[in-house]
N, C-alpha and C positions, 0 to 999 in steps of 0.2 A: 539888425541881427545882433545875435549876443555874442559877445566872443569873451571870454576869460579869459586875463593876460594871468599867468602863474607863477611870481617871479622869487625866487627861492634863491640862499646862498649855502651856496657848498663848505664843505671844512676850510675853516678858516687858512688851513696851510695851502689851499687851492691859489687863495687868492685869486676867482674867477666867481662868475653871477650865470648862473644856468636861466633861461626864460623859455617857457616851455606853454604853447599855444592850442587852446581846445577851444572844440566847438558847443557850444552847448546846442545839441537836436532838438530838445522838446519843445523847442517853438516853431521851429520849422513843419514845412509841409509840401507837396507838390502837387502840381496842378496838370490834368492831358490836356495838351493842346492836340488836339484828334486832327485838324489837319495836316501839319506839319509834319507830324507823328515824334514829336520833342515834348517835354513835361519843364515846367518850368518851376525853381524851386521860389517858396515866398517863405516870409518872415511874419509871423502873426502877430507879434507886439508891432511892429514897424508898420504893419500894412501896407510890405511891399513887394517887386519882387528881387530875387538878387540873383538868379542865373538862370538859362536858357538849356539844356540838354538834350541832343539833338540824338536822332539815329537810332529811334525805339520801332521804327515800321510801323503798320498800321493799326493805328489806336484810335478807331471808328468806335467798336465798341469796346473800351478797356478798362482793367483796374487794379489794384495792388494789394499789397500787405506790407510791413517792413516788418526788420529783425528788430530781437529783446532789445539789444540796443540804440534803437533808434536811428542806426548807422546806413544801413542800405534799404533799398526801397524794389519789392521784385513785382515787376508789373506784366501785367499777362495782358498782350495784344489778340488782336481778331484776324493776323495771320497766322498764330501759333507760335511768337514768337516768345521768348521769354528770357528780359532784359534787368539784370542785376544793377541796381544804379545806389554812385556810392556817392552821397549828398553831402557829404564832409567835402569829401574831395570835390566833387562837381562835374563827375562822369561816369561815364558805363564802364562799369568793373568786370560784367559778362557777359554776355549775350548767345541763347542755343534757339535758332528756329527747330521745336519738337512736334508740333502738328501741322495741319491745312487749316483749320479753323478753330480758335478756342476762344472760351466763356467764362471763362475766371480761374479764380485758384484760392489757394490758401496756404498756411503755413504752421506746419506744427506747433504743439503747445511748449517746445523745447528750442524751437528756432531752428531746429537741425535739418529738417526737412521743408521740401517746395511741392506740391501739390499742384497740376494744373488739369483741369476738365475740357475736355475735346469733343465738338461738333462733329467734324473730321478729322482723324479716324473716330470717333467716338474712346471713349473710356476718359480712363484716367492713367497720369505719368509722375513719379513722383521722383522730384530731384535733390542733391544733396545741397543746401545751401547755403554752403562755403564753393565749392568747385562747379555745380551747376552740372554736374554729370549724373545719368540719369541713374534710380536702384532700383526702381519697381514700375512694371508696364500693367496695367489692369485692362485688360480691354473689356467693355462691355455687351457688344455688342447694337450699339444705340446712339445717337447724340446726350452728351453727359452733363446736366444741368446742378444746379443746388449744390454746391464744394464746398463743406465748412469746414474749420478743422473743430475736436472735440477731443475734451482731456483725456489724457492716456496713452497720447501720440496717435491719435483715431482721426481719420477725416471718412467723412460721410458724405454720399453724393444722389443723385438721381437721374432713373432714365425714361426721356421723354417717351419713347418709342412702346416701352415695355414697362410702364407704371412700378419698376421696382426700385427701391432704396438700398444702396451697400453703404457698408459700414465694412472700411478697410483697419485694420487694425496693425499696426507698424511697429508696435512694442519689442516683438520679439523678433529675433536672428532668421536672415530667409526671409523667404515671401511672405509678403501681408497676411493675416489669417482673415478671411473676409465670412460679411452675416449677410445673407440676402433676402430681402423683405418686402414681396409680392404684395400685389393690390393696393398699392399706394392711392390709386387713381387712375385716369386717362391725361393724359399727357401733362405731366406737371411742366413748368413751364420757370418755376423758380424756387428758391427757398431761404430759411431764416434757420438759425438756431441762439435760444436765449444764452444771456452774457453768464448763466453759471452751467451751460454746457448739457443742460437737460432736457429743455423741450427741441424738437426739430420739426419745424410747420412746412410742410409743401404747399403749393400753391398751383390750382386743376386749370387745365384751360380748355378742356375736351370736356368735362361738366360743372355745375356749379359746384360749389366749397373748396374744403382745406382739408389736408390732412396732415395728423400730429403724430410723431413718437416720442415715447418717452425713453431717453437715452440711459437715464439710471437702469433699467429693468433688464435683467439677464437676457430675454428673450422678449425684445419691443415690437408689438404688434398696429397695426396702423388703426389710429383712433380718427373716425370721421368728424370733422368740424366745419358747421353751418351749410348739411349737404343740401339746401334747398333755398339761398340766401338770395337764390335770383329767378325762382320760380313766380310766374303770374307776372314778370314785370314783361316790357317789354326788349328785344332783346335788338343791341345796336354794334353797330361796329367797333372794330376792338384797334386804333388807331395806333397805340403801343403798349407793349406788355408791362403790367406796372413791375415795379420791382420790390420783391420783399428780402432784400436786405435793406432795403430803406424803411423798415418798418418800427414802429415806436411799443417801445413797451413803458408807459407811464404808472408805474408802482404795482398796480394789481391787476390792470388791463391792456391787453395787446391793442393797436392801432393799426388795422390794415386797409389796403388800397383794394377795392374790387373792381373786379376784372369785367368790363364793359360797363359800369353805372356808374352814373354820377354819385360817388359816396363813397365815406370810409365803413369801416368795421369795425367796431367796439366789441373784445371779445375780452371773458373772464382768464386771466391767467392761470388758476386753477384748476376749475373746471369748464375750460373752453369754451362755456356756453356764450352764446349772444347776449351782451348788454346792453348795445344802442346802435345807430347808426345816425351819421352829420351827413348828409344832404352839402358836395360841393359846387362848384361852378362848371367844372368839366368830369373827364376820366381822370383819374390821379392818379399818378407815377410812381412819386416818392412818398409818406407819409412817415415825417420824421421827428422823434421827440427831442425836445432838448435835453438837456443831461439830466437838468430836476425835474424833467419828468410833467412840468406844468403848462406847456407848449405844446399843439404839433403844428408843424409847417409843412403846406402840403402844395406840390406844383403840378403838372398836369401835361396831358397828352397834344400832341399837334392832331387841331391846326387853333387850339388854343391855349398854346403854351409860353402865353408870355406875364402868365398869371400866379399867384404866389396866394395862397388862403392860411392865415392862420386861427387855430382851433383851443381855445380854454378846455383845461382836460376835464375840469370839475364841470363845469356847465354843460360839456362836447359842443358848444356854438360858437360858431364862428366869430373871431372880436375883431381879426384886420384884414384887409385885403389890398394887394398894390401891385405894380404893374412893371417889376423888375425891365420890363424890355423885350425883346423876342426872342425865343426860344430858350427859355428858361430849363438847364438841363439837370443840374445837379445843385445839393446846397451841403454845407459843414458847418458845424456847430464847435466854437470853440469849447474845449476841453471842460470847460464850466458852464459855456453856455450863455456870456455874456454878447457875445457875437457870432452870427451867422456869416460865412463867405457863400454866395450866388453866382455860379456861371451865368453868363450871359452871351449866348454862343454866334447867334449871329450881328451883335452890338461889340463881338472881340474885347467883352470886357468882363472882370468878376468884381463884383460889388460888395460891399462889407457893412451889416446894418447891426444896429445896436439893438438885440432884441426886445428891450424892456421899453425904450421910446418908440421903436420900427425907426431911428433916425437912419438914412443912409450917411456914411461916415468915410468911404474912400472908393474910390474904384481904381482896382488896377487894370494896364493894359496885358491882353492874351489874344492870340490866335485862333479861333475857333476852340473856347475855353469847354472840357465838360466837366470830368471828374476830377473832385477837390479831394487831397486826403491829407489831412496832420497826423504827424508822428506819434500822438498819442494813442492811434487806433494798436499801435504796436504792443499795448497792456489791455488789450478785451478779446475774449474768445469770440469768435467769428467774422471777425473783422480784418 
């Protein structure tokens, strides 16, 4: 870990030496241990870990965001719990169980606000995040999918039940001003929005394709994308829902996971049309770019999921394949993209491969290891 010693002399009439200890975050990062229900923090130059933090409940399905400054980390549990964890220090600084079941969250473009999306009750609840006290109840009437947040102090959500997308707006004094934007689809099931805050892609799971909005536009209407991308094929069990926040956007095309085929999707970032599609090994999960954009790494569904494919983006063909271990859940790309970390959940270990060789380079020990997140996500919009 990095630690800066800061050692400075006072007026010289002190005669005394102040030493004054910081931590430097941005190499740091935290890891869910889903069974335990503790997140363990590591060191990404070090390749290691250096504390255990316990007392998060259950973090079966979980995930976080952290503050502007890299300081705390608020992770949203699959009881509804929602745990403030302060990584300097190396403990829970909060903790408010607010729903029965929740599905993620996010955090304003200010840091000021916490945002969590609810199975049960459904809606959304948005918290101050400094004290963790709640300002705003949204109910929706629905299980509450797709949480991003979006410049202007805006988070955007969706509802499985009722195919509609809100768009809460928190800028102003009082209650959210909210947009509400019917016919998204049949029951989307997850969502993305790009790192400059303007496209918002859902993802159908009641028919085939995607559906986009464009956030710039005063009044965003739902633009269909690839409504027929699985017609004529035939049609197979859907093992786990992929997730499109793991989704890659490599310069001028989007990279997404479809929903029952063995295959990604290559779509125009412009104008969303289909450009190609890579034929994988399984269903894929996550489909995720590295930072330059010249990679994707993509992992897969059980009860084949101890498989890792990666994808040249110029060719879309696949160049490596290996065999991380079982049940391969999640993966993180350091900051630049020189290294991958890989949960490996039922081997209780995360692996760290040099992406340019595929050399594996360490493995640490972890508990039922899934979701990886470095403190850099704390500087990209929807993350």
């Amino acid at each position: 870990m990095k630690t800066l010693i800061s050692t400075f002399a006072l007026a010289a009439t002190l005669g005394t030496t102040a030493i004054a200890e910081t931590i430097a975050t941005g190499d740091l990062g935290l890891i869910i241990e889903r069974a335990k229900g503790s997140v363990l923090l590591i060191d990404q130059s070090e390749r290691a870990s250096l504390a255990r933090i316990e007392g998060l409940g259950d973090l079966s399905h979980a995930s976080m965001v952290y503050s502007p400054d890299e300081r705390f980390a608020y992770v949203f549990g699959r009881d509804g719990g929602l745990t403030k964890v302060d990584i300097v220090e190396r403990k829970i600084a909060n903790r408010v169980v607010q729903g029965g079941n929740s599905i993620g969250g996010a955090i304003s473009d200010d840091g000021k606000l916490v945002a969590v999306s609810n199975y049960k009750p459904g809606g959304v609840r948005v918290f101050d995040a400094d004290t963790l006290e709640m300002v705003a109840d949204i109910p929706t009437g629905s299980k509450t999918i797709g949480l991003v947040d979006a410049p202007g102090r805006r988070f955007v959500f969706t509802m499985w039940d009722t195919g509609e997308t809100w768009i809460a707006d928190m800028s102003g004094e009082g209650a959210p001003a909210i947009t509400k934007i019917p016919e998204m689809g049949e029951n989307p099931y997850d969502a993305l929005v790009t790192g400059n805050g303007r496209t918002y892609i859902t993802g159908l799971f009641g028919e085939d394709g995607l559906t986009a909005l464009d956030l710039w536009q005063d009044n965003p209407k739902p633009i269909r994308v690839l409504p027929n991308y699985g017609r004529g094929q035939k049609d197979m069990p859907v093992y786990k829902m992929p997730h499109l926040e793991g989704w890659a956007l490599t310069g001028a095309e989007f990279v997404l996971p479809a929903v029952g085929h063995h295959e990604v999707l290559w779509i125009d970032a412009n104008t969303l049309e289909e450009t190609g599609r890579t034929k994988t090994y399984s269903q894929p999960v996550f489909a995720m770019a590295r930072p330059d954009g010249r990679q994707v790494w993509v992992n897969f569904a059980h009860p084949k999921n101890d498989t890792i494919q990666v994808i040249d983006t110029v060719s879309k063909e696949i160049i490596h394949e290996f065999k991380p271990g079982p049940a391969v859940l999640h993966m993180e790309f350091t900051s630049r993209g020189h290294e991958i970390w890989v949960s490996v959940r039922d081997e209780n270990k995360v692996k760290v491969y040099d992406t340019h060789t595929f050399d594996l380079l360490r493995e640490i020990e972890a508990d039922s290891p899934s979701g990886i997140f470095f403190t850099a996500r704390a500087h990209r919009t929807g993350l």
